[in-house]
N, C-alpha and C positions, 0 to 999 in steps of 0.2 A: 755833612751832606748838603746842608743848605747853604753851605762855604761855596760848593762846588755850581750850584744852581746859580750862584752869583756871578760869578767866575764866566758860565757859562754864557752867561746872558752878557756880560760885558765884551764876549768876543766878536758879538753883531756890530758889525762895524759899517762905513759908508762905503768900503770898498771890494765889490765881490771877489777879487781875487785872493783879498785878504781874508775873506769870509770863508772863502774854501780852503785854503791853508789851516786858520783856525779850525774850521770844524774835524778837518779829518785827525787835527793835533788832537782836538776833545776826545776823538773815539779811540785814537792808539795810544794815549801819554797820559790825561789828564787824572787818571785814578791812581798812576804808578809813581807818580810824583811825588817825592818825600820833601816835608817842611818847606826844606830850604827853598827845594827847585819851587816850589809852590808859590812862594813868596817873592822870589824873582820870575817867575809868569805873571804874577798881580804887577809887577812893577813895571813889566814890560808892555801891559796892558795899556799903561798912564800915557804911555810914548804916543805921536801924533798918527792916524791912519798912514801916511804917505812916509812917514821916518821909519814906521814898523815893518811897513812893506819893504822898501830899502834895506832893512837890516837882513830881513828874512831872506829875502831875494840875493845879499852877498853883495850890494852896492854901494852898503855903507856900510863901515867897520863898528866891531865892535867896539861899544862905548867906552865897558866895563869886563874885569873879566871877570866876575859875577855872573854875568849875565852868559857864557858861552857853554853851558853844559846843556841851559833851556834852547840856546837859540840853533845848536846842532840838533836836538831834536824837532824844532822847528822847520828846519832844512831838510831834515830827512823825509818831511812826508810828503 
């Protein structure tokens, strides 16, 4: 629980569109998350505001495909 609190809080970002992406991901994805996907959201975290906007946004491809089961549900909300 305090995993997710963390998690949380690192989704405030400097960019408010990204901030709303983020949060509405928090309230529809972020409990149903198993492991893995968990740990590739932390990772996608790391990524720079304006690279993560881009990815989410579909302007930049994906890195990893690791990373594309998180970033469709990213896109979907």
């Amino acid at each position: 629980m305090a995993e997710l609190g963390k998690i949380r809080w690192h989704c405030r970002r400097g960019l408010l569109e990204l901030d709303l992406i983020l949060e509405r991901f928090n309230v529809q994805h972020l409990t149903s998350l198993d492991a893995v996907e968990l740990e590739r959201f932390k990772e996608l975290l790391a990524f720079a505001d304006n690279d993560l906007l881009d990815l989410v946004m579909g302007r930049l491809a994906v890195p990893d495909r690791r990373y594309e089961n998180v970033v469709q549900l990213l896109r979907a909300v």
